[in-house]
DRENMIKOL-771546 format. One record per residue: x, y, z of N, C-alpha, C in turn; residue in three letters. Coordinates in steps of 0.001 Angstrom, whole numbers, plus 524288, in hexadecimal, padded with zeros to 5 digits. Layout:
N
XYZXYZXYZala...
***
This chain:
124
C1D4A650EF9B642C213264E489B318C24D66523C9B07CunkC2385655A09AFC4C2552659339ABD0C29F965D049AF87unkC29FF65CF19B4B4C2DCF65D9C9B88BC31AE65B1E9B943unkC32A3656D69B7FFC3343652E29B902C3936654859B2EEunkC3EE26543F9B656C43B8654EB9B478C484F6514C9B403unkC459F64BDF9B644C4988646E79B65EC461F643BD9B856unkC47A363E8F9B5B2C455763AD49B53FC4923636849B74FunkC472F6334C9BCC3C4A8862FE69BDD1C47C362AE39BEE6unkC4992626BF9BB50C4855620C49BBD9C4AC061DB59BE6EunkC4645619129C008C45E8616FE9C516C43FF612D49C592unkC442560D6A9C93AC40BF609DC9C7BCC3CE060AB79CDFBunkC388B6091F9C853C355B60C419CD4DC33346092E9D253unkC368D602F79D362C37B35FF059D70EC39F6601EB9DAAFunkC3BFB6064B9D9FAC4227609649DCB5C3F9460ED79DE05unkC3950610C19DF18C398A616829DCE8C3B1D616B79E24BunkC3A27617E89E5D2C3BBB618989EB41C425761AB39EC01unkC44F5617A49E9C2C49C76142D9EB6AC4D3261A389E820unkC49B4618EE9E3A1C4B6161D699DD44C4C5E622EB9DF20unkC461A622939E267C4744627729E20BC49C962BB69E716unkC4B51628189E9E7C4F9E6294C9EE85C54EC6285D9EBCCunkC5493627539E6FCC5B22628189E306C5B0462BAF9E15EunkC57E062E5C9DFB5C574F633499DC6AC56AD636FF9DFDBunkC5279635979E4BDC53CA63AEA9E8A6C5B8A63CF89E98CunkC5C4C637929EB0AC63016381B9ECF3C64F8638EC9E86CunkC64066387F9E315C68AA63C1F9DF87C67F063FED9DE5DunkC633A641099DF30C62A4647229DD2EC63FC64A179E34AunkC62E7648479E6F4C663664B359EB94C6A3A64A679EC00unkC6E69647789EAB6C7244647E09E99DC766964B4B9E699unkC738064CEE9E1B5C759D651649DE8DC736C655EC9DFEFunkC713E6560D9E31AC6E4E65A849E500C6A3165BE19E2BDunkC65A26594E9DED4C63FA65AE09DBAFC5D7065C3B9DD92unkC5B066602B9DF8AC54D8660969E00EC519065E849DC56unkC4E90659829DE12C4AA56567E9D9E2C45566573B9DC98unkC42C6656BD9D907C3BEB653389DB03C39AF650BC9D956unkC376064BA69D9FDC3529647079D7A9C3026649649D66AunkC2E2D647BC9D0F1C2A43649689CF53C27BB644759CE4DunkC2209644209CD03C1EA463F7F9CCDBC1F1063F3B9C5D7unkC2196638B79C67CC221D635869C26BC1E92633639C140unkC1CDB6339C9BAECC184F630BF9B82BC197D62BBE9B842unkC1EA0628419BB2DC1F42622DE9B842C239661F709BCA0unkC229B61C849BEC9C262A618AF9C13EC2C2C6195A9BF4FunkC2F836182D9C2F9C365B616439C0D6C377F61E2E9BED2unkC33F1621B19BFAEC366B626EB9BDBAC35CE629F69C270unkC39C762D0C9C493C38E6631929C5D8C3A06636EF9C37BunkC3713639D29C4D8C374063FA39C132C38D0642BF9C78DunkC3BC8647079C41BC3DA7649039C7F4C3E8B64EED9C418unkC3FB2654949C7EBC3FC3659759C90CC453665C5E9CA82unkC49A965B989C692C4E9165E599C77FC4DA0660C99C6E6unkC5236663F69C7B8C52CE66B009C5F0C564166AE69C038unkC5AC3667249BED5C5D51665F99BAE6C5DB365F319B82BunkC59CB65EC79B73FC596A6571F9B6C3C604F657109B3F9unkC614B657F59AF20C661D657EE9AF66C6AB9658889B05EunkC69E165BFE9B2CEC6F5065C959B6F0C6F43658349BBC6unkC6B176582B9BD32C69CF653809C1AAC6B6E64D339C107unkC6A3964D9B9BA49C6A63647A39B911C719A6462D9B867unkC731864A219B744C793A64A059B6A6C7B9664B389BB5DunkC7AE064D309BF4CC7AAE64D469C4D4C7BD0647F99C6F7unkC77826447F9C5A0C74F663FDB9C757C781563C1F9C489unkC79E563BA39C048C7C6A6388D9BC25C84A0639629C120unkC846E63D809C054C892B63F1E9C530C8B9A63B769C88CunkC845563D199CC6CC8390639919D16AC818C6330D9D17FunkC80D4631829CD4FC810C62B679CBD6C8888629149CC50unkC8B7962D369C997C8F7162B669C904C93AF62AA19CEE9unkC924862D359D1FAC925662D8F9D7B2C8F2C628989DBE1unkC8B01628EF9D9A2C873F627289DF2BC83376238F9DB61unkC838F61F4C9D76EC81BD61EBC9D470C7BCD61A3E9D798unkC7DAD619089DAD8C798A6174A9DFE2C739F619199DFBCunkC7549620759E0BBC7037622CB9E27BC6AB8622679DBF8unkC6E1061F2A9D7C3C6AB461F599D326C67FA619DD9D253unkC692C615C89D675C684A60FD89D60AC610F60EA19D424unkC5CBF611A79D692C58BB612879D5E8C5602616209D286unkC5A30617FA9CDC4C581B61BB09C958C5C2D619A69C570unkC575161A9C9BFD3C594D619539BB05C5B8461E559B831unkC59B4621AF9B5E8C59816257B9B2DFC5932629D89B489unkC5B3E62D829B549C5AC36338F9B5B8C5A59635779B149unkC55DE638A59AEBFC54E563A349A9AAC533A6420A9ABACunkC5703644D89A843C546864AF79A953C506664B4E9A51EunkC4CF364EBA9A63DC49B664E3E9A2C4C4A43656F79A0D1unkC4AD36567399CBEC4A6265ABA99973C468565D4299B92unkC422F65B60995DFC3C9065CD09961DC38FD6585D995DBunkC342F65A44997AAC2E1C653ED99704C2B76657EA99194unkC29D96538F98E98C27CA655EA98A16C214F651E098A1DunkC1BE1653FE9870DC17DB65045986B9C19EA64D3F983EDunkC14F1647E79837FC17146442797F07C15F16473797A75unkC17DC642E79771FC15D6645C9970EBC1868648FB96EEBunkC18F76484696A3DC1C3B64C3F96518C1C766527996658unkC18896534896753C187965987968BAC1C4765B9A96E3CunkC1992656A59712DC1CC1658CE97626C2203657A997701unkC2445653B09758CC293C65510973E9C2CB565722970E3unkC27FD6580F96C1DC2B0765D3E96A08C2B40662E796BF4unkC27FD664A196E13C26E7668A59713CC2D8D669D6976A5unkC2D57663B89784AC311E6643997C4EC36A96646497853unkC381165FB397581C3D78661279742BC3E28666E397021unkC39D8669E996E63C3A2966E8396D04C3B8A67250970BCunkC3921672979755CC39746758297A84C3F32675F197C18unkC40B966E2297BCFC475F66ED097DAEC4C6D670749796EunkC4A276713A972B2C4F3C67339972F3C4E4E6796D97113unkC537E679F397392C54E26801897630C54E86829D96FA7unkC5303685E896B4EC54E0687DF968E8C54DC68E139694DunkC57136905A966FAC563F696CF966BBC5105697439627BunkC4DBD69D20964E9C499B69D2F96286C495F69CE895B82unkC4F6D6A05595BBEC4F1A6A1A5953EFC52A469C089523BunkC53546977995402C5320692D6951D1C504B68ED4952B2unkC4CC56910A955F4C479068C5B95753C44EA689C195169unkC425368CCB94E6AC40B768B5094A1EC443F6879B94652unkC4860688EE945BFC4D6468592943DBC4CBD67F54945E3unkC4E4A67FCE94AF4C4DD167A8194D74C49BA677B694CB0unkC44A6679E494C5CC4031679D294DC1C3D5167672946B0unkC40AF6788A942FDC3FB16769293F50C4362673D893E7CunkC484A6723993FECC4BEB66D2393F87C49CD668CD94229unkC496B66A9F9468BC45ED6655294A0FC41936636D94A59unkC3E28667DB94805C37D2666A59484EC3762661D394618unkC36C965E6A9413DC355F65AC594000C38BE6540A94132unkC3EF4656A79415DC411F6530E943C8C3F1D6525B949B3unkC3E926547D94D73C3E14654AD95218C386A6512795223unkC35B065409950E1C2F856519E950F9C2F1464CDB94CD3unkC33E564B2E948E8C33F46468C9482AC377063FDC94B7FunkC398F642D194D68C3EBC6409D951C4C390A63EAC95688unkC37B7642A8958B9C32526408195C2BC304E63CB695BC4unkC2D0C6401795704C28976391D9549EC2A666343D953E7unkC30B76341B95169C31C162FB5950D0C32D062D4F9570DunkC35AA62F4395A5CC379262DA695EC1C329062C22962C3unkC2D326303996321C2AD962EBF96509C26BF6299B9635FunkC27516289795D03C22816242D95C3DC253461FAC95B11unk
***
């Protein structure tokens, strides 16, 4: 899962159908993918080299050929996968933002309690 760089929805009445849409757009932009094994019906996970550049690629080639998307919902890039739970997403959105080492602590005490209060509320 954790390979896994775009996320494309699907009904999963259609996976067959789906996923001969997604083969043809991503060969279309030229883009090298690989289907990775999905924990869940109606999703495929998939293996770019740039999920966002791909997805705006793809957003492009809708406006062109809007056909080859009839059997997919959502193209989602995915950043990062973080565990569940308070820690592990704090851990990850700490990881993603970029600071310099001699203002880490700065940030680190502006955001610490907002951040880890923004969570709890959002997650319960």
């Amino acid at each position: 899962m954790a390979d896994a760089n775009l996320l494309v929805s699907y009904d999963p009445g259609h996976e067959i159908t789906a996923k001969t849409s997604v083969e043809n757009a991503l060969k279309e932009i030229k883009e090298s993918f690989k289907f990775l094994k999905a924990p869940v019906e109606g999703l495929f996970y998939l293996d770019v080299k740039n999920p966002k550049k791909t997805v705006k690629a793809l957003g492009k080639l809708f406006a062109k050929k809007p056909e080859l998307f009839s059997y997919t919902y959502h193209w989602t890039p995915v950043d990062a996968w973080c565990a569940s739970g308070i820690p592990g997403v704090l851990g990850t959105v700490q990881s993603l933002i970029r600071v310099p080492e001699s203002g880490r602590a700065l940030v680190e005490d502006a955001l610490g309690d907002r951040l880890h209060a923004v969570l709890c509320e959002t997650l319960s």
